[in-house]
N, C-alpha and C positions, 0 to 999 in steps of 0.2 A: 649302274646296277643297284637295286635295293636293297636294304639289306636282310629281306626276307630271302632273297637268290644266295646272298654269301650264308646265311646259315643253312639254305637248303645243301649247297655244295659243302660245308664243313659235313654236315648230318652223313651225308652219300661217302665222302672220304673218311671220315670214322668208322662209320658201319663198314664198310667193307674192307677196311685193314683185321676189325674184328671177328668179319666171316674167316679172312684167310688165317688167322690167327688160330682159330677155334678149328679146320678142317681135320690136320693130323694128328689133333688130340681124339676129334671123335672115332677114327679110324681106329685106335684101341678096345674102343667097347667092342662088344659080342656082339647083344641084340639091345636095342632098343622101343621098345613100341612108344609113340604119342598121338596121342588124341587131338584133333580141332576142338579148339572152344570158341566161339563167336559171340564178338559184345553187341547192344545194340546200344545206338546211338537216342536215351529221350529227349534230347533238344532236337534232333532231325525227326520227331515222327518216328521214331525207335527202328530206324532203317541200320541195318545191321553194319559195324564202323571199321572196327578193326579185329585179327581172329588170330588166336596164338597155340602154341603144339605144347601141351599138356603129357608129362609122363602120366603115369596110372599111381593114383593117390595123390594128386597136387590141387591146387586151387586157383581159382583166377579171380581178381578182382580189377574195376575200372572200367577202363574201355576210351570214350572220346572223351576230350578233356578242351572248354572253352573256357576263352578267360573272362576275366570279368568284362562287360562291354565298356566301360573306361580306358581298357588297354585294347581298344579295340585294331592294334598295330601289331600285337601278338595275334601269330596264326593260329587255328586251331588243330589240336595235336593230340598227342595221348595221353594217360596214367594209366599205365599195365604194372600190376604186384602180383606175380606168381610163386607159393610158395609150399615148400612140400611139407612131410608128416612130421619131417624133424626138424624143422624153422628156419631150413634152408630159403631163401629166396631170390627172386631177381626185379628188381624194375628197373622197369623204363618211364621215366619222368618225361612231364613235359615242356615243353620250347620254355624258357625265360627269354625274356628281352629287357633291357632298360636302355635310358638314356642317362648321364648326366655332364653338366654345364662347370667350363673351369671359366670367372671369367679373367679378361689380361689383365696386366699391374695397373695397368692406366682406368679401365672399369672399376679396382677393388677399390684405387685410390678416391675416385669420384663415389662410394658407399657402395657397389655391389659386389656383393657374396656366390661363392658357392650355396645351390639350394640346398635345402636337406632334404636327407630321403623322409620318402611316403607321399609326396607330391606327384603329379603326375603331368607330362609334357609331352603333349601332340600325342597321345593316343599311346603313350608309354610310362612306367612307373618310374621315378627317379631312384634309382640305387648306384653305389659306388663302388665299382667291378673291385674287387681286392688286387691289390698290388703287386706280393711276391708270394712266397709260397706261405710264409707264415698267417697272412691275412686270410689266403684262401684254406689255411688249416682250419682258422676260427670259423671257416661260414661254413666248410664240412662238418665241423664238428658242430656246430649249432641247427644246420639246418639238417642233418644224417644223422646226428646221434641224440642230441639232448633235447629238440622237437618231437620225433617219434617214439623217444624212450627215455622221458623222464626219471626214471630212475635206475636207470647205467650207471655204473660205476667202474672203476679202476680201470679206465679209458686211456687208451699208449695206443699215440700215433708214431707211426712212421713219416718221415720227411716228404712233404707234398712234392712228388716228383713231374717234370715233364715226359711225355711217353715221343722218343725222336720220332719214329716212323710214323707216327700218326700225326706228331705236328707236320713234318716234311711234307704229307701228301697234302695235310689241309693249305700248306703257304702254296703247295704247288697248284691247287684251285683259285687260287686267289689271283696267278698272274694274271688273268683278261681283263680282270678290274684292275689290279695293280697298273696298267700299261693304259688302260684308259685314265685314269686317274694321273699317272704323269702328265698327258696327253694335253690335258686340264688344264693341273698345273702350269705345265708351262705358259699355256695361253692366257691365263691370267698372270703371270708374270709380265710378259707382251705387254700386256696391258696396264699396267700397275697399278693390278687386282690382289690383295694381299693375303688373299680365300687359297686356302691349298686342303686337300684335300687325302687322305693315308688311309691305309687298313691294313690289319692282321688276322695272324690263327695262332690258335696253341692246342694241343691236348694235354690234358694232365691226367692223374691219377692219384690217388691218395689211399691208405691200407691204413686201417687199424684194430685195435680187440679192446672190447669191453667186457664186463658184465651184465646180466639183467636175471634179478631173479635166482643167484647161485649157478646160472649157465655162463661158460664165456661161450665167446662169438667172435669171427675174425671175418670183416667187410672189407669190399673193395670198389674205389668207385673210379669210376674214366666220366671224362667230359672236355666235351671241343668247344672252344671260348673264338668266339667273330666278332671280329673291332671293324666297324668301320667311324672314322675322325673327319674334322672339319677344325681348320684353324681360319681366324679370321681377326679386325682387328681388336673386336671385341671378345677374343677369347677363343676357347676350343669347346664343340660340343664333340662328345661318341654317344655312338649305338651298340652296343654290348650284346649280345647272345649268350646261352650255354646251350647246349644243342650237337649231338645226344648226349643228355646224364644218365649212365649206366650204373645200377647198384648190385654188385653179387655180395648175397651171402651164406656163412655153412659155420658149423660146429669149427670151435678153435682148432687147430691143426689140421683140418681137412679142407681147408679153401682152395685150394690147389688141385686135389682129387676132386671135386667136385666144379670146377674151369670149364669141362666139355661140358657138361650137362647141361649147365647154368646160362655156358655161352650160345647153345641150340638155343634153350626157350627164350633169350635176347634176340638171339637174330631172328627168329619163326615170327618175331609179332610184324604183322602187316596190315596196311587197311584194306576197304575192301573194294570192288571197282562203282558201288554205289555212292562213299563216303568219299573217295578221291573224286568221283567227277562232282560229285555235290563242294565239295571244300577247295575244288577250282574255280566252281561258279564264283565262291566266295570271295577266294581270293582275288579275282578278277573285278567282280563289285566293289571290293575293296581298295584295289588299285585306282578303280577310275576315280573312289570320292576321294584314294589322298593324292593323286593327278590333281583335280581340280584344288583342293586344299595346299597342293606343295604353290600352286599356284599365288593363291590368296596370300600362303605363307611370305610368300618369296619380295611380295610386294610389302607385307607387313615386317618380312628384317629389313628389308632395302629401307624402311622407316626409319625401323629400329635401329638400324647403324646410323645411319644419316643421323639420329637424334642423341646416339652415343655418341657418333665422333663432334659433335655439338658441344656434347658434354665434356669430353674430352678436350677440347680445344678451348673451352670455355673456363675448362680445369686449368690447363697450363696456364690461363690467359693469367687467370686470378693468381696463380701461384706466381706468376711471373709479375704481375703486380704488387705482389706482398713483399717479393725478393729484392725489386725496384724498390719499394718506397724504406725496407729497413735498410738498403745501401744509402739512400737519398738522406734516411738520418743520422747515418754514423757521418757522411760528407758533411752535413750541415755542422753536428757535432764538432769535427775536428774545424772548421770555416767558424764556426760563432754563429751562422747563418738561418734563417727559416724565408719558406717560403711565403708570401702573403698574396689573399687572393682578392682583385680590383675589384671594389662593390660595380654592381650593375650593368657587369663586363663579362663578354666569354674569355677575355682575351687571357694566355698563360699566367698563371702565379710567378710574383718578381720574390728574385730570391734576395733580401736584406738582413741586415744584421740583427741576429737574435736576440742581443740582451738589453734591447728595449720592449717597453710594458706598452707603449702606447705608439703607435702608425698611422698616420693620415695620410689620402690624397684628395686633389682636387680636379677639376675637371680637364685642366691645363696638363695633369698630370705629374705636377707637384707631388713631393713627399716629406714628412714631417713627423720624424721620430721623436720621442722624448718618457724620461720616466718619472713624468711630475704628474700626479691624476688631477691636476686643478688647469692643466694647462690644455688651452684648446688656441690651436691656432688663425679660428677664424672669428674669434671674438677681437671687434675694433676694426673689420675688414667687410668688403661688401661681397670676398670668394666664398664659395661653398663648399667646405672641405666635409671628407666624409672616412670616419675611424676603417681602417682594414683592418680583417681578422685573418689568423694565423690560417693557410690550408690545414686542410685533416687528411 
């Protein structure tokens, strides 16, 4: 399965842990009225994309959100920012995706690296999914707080937590791939194919308060994170998602009173049935050219391994050469011994006694050491003797 399908099913298990999350709180208000507002799509011909439920005094901005056509692996998706008279807001961000490349001990050995980000690989950006909660504090905080509001201050996060029930349901969309992915597995096993294949989910959540302007502010964001991996002998690639990144926010100490509200106009954003059947087309166009492309791919790693494990083998060879000949010189070392190699011969290096300066043989295969530089053995004779030099 792609892993446009696992962040589809993360997306569907997030949002709807968040509908049923949000229903008994709404049950508290009295009356509510909201409005339709409907975006239109200017990349499609301004054919109207996605439409979201508006209280009385709020605002809508965004609408369809495409990526750059380099990432043409990300789907296309939203940016909805709805936000009312008193700087409460919500969005809804759109899909991220990356890839990036770990490679094995045996690749880094032979010179290759992890790439860096901002490169881009097979129709994805290279970024490096954050690790634990701390990493993923720094990219909330950078890309949620100190991007849109440069000048925040007196910023206290709370500890980036995982939200159980929402990771549960997203690991629990994952078993059909998980089970074909064993499935895989195993059969390259069989085969002693050394390609395995894994995937994950998580939700998390993150809260904090700043300032901006003499106002605080107390935000809260959820986001379902899809791994799918690939090990192999040259290493491990993932494909990463976040999908959906939800942002609520309200005046500091009212974020919580203001949860039902925020969580309606989240869940009311929808597209529309012109903008889904148009972004199936798409998605289906898409599919066939990375079909034909996983294609091409497929025969260009099968290269690319074959010429790693080249290099690899070719690595060991060398290294295993170097390890050979510096054993070869402590032996000779503690023997007195060097090797010499027969002029105009393939035939092996004879190993003789080192602490002579001078070596001859001749064609009989004579040998004639000596450490007199005036002495040549084949002056007065009618053999043809010929100096050997030390191997290197």
């Amino acid at each position: 399965m792609s892993h446009h399908a696992l962040r589809l099913r993360i997306a569907i298990a997030a949002l709807s842990i968040i509908c049923l999350l949000s229903a008994p709180a709404l049950a508290q208000d009295k009356t509510l009225i909201l409005t339709q507002h409907t975006f239109k799509d200017p990349g499609s011909a301004n054919i109207p994309s996605h439409t979201v439920l508006l209280p009385k005094g709020w605002k809508a901005d965004g609408g369809a959100f495409w990526p750059s056509p380099q990432y043409f692996r990300i789907h296309p998706s939203q940016r909805v920012t709805v936000t009312g008279p008193d700087g409460r807001f919500v969005i809804i961000s759109p899909t991220f995706a990356a890839t990036d490349i770990f490679p094995s001990p045996e690749m880094q050995r032979a010179g290759f690296r992890r790439p860096p980000e901002g490169n881009s690989e097979a129709g994805l950006p290279i970024r490096y999914m954050p690790a634990d909660a701390k990493q993923w504090e720094a990219w909330v905080r950078k890309y949620g707080i100190e991007t849109p509001f440069p000048k925040a201050k007196n910023i206290a996060f709370d500890p980036v937590r995982p939200v159980p029930e929402l990771t549960k349901l997203a690991v629990q969309q994952l078993e059909p791939i998980r089970r074909q992915q064993a499935q895989e597995n195993r059969q390259n096993a069989e085969l002693g194919n050394a390609m395995r294949s894994f995937s994950d989910a998580a939700v998390y959540s993150a809260r904090c308060t700043y300032e901006v302007d003499g106002k605080k502010w107390e935000q809260l964001w959820v986001w379902g994170i899809g791994v799918i991996g690939q090990d192999s002998q040259v290493g491990r690639q993932v494909w990463w998602s976040m999908e959906p990144v939800t942002t609520f926010r309200a005046p500091a100490g009212e974020l919580e009173a203001a949860m039902p509200l925020l969580m309606t106009i989240a869940n009311s954003v929808r597209m529309t049935p012109q903008w889904a059947g148009m972004k199936a087309q798409h998605l289906a166009k898409m599919q066939q050219i990375d079909t034909e492309a996983f294609i091409k791919r497929s025969v260009a790693h099968a290269q690319f391994s074959q010429d790693m494990r080249n290099i690899i083998d070719q690595t060991w060879k060398d290294k295993q050469e170097a390890q050979d000949a510096a054993h070869a010189r402590f032996i000779h070392a503690i023997r007195e011994t060097q090797n010499y190699v027969v002029p105009n011969s393939k035939a092996a290096p004879i190993q003789l006694p080192g602490h002579f300066n001078h070596v001859w043989t001749n064609d009989q295969g004579g040998i004639v050491l000596s450490n007199d530089a005036n002495f040549n053995p084949g002056t007065g004779t009618t053999e043809s003797w010929k100096q050997m030099e030390r191997a290197k």
